[in-house]
C-alpha positions in Angstrom: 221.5 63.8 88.1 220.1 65.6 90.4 219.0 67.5 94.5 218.5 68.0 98.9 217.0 66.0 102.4 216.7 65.8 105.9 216.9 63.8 109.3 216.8 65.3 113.2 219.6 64.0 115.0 218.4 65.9 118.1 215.1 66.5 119.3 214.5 70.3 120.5 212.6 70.2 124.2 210.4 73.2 123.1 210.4 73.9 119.6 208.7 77.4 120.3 211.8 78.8 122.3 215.0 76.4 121.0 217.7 78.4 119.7 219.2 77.3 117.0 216.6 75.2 116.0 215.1 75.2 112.5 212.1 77.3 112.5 208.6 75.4 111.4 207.8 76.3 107.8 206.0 74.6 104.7 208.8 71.6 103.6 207.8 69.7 101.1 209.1 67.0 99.2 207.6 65.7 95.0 208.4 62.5 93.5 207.5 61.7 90.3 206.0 58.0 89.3 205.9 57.4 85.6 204.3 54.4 85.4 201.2 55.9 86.8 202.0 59.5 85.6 201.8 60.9 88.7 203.2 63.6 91.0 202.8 62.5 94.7 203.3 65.3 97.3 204.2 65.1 100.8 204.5 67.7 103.5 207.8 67.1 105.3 208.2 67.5 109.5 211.7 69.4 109.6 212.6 68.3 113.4 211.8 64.3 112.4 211.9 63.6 108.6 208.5 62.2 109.3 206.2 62.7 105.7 202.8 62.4 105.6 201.2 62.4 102.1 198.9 65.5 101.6 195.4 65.3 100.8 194.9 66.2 97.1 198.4 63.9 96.0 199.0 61.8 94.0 198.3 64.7 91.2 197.8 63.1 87.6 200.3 64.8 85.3 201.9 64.6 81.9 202.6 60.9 80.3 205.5 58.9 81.7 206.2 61.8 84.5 209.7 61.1 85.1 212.0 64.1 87.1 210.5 66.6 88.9 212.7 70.3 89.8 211.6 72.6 91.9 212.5 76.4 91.0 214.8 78.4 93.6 212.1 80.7 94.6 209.9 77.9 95.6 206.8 79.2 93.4 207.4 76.6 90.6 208.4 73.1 89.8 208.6 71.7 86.2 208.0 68.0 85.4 209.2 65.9 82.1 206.7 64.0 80.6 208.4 61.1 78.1 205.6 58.9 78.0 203.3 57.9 74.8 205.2 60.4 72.9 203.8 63.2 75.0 207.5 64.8 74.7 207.2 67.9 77.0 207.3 70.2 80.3 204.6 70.5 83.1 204.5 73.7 84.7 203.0 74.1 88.2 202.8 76.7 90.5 203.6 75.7 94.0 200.8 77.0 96.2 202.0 77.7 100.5 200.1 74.4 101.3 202.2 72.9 99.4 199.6 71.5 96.9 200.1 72.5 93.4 198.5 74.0 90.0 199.3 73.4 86.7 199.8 76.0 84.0 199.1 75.0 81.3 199.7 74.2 77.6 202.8 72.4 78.5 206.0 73.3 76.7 207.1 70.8 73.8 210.8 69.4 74.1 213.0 66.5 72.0 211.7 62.9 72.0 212.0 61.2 75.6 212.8 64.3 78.0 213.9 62.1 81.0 216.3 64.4 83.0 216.1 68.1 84.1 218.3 70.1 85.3 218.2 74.1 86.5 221.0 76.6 87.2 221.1 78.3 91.0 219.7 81.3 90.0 216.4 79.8 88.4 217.2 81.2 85.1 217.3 78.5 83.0 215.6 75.0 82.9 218.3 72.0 80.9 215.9 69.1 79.6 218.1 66.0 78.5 216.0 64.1 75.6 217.5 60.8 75.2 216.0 59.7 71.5 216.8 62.8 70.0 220.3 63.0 71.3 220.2 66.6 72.6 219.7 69.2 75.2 216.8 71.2 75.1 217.4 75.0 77.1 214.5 77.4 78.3 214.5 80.5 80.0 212.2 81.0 82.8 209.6 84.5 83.5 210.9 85.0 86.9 207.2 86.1 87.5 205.3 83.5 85.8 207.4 80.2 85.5 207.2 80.0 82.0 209.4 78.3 79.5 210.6 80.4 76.5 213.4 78.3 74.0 216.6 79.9 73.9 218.5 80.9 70.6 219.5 77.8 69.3 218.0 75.1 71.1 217.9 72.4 71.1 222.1 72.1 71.2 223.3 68.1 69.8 225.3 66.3 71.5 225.8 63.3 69.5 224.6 60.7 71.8 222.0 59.4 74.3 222.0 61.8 77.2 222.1 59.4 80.5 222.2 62.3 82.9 222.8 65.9 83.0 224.2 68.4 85.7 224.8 72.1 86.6 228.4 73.4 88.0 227.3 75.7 91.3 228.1 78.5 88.9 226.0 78.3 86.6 228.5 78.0 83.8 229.0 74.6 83.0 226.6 71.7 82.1 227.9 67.8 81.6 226.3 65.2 80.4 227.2 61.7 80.6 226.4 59.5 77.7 226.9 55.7 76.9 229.0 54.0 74.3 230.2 50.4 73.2 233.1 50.1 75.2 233.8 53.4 77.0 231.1 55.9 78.2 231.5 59.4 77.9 231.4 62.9 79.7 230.7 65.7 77.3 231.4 69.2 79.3 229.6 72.2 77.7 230.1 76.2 78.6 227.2 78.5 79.2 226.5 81.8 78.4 222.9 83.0 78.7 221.7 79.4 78.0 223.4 79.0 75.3 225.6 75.9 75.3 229.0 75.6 73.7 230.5 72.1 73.6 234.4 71.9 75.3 237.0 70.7 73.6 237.6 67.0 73.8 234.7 64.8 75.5 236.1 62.9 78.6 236.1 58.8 78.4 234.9 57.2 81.4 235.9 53.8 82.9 233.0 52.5 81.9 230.2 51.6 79.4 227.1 53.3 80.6 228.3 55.9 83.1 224.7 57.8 84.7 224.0 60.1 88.1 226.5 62.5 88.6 226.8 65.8 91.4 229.5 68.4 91.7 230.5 69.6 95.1 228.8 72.8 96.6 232.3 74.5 95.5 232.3 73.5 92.2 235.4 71.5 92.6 235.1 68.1 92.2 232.4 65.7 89.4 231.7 62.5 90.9 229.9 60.0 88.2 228.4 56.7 89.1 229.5 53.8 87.4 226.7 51.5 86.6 228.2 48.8 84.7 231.0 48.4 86.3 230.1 49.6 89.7 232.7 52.0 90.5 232.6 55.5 91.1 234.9 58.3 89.0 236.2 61.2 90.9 237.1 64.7 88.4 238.6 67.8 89.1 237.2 70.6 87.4 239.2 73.6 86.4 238.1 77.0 86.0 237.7 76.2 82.1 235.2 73.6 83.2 237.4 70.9 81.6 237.9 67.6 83.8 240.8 65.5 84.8 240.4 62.4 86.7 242.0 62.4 90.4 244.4 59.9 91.6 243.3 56.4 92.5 239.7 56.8 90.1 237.6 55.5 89.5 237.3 53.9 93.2 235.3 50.5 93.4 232.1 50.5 94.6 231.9 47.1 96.8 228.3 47.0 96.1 226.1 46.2 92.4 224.9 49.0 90.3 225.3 52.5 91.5 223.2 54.8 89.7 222.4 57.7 91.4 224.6 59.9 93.6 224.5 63.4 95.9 226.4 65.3 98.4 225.1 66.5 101.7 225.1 70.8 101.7 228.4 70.8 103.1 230.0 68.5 100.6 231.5 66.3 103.3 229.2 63.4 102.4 228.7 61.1 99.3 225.5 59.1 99.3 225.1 56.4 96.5 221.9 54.9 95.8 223.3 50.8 94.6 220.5 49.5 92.8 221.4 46.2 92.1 222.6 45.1 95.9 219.6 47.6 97.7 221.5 49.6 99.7 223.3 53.2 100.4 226.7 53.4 100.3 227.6 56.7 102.6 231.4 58.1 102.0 233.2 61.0 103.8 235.0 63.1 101.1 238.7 63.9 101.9 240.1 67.3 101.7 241.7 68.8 99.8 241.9 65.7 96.6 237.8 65.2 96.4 238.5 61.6 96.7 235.6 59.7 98.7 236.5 57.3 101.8 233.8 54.4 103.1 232.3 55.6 106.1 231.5 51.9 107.0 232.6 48.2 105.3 228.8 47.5 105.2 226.1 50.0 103.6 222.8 51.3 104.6 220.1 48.8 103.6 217.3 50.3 101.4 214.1 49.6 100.1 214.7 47.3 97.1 216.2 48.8 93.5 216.7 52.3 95.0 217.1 54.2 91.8 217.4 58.3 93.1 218.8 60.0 96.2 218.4 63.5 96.9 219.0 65.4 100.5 217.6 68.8 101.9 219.4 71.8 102.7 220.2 71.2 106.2 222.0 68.0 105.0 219.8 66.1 108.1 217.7 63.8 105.8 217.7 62.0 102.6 215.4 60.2 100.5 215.5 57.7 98.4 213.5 56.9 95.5 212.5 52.8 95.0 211.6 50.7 91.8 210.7 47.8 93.5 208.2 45.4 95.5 208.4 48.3 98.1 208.1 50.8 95.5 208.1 54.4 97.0 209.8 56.9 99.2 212.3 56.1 101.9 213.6 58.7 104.7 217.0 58.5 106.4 218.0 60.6 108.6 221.8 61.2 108.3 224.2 62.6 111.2 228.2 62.4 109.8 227.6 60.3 106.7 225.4 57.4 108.5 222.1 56.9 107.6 218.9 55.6 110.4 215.6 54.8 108.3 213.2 56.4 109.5 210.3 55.2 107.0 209.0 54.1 103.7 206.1 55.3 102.2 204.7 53.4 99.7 203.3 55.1 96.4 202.3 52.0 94.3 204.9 52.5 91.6 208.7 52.9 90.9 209.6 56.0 92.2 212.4 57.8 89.5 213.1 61.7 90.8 212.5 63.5 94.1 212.6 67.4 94.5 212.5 69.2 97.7 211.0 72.1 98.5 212.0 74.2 101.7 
């Protein structure tokens, strides 16, 4: 499912003449709360991870606002709004405070748009709509942000979307989708937006397999396991078909992972375990993709974390939390371990996080 995040693990003794360290710009970081349909928008200090919630947030948005992406250029971000049947895309352009304006009328999708997904280049916006069982595809005015429908879409895929992801190329989407007794991994190629289904959907180890992320390389699918709690490792070919590595799916030791990403590098696997409230952290190994524990005993979290996401620099995470302490916790992260640096507290369950550098 989707995302990038931050966390100093030095401090610079003069910021204004530190070589090497990250220059001071606008970071940002939106989370989406769908029980209040809301977009809440905090400016981001790149040297600490420290947020601090900007004046004009929380922004009421579309019904049920559940995932928030933020375009490649930085100008835009698109949210999914499921709620009351609104079915559709907000549009906002991203002002240099950081604050944000929508453009509106919002773009209509499939029934219950929960998961978005865009290709590296910002060309195309992926909207997985879990009651109509497809994949809704837009292009994107590189000048204006916004959504035309491509030839074609919305493409079927048969079942409930769970989760949807991009290959660092650009060429290949996946979804992963439920079933009875095993879940699924439908691989689809791309050309122009248009989405061809692969040959032979891939079945999972598992029920209700959900978050997924790909490598930087564009080597490896890693999908969480949510049933079962185990985590499947995939080779991808240059075809974009799959084939699970040796000793997947490996065994989460803790309840309910649900959402997964890599740091920048692709050295690091965070998990987000909503069912025993922590972050598992795992070093990837070279050369197979196959994760290894960092440490026998994960990062505690908030409670129910439910999304995890990390910044470009690979220093920080954040996690998104459905619980009593509903909201958005910072880690900072040096080799794979995690030091919580804070939780800020937005009222309600928080269900995507986007980043904006």
């Amino acid at each position: 499912m989707l995302h990038k995040v931050l966390a100093a693990m030095f401090v610079c003794a003069s910021i204004a003449g530190c070589t090497g360290c990250e220059k001071s710009g606008n970071h940002f970081v939106y989370a989406t709360v769908p029980e209040a349909s809301q977009l809440v928008v905090f400016r981001e200090d790149p040297y600490s991870g420290v947020l601090t919630q900007i004046a004009q947030s929380p922004y009421t948005v579309g019904s049920g606002a559940r995932f928030v992406v933020v375009h490649p250029s930085g100008q835009f971000l698109y949210v999914a709004n499921p709620g009351q049947n609104e079915n559709d895309i907000s549009l906002f352009d991203i002002n240099s405070d950081g604050t944000v304006t929508e453009v509106t009328p919002r773009t209509v999708t499939g029934s219950d748009p929960s998961v978005l997904a865009m290709d590296p280049a910002g060309k195309y916006l992926y909207v997985a709509n879990v009651l109509s069982n497809n994949i809704s595809v837009f292009s994107i005015d590189s000048s204006t942000g916004v959504l035309t429908p491509v030839v074609g879409s919305p493409f079927g895929i048969g079942l409930p979307p769970n989760n949807i992801v991009i290959s660092p190329s650009g060429n290949f989407l996946y979804v992963t989708a439920p079933g009875q007794i095993t879940g699924f991994i439908e691989a689809l190629s791309i050309n122009a937006g248009v989405l061809t289904p692969l040959p032979n959907p891939t079945s999972t180890n598992d029920n209700s397999p959900t978050g997924m992320t790909i490598d930087p390389k564009g080597t490896y699918l890693y999908v969480a396991n949510t049933t079962s709690s185990t985590i499947s490792v995939y080779s991808i070919a240059t075809n974009g078909t799959l084939a699970e590595v040796a000793g997947s799916p490996l065994a989460d030791n803790d309840k309910t992972p649900v959402a997964l990403t890599m740091d920048p590098t692709g050295s690091y696997l965070y998990v987000a375990n909503e069912g025993s409230n922590n972050i598992g952290t795992y070093s990837i190994t070279s050369g197979t993709g196959f994760p290894v524990a960092i440490t026998d005993a994960p990062f505690a979290s908030e409670t129910q974390p439910s999304f995890v996401a990390a910044d470009s620099n690979g220093r920080y995470i954040y996690v998104g939390n459905q619980g009593t302490t509903a909201g958005v916790q910072a880690f900072g992260a040096a080799s794979g371990s995690l030091n919580s640096i804070a939780t800020y507290k937005v009222g309600n369950g928080v269900t995507s996080i986007a980043v904006r550098e």
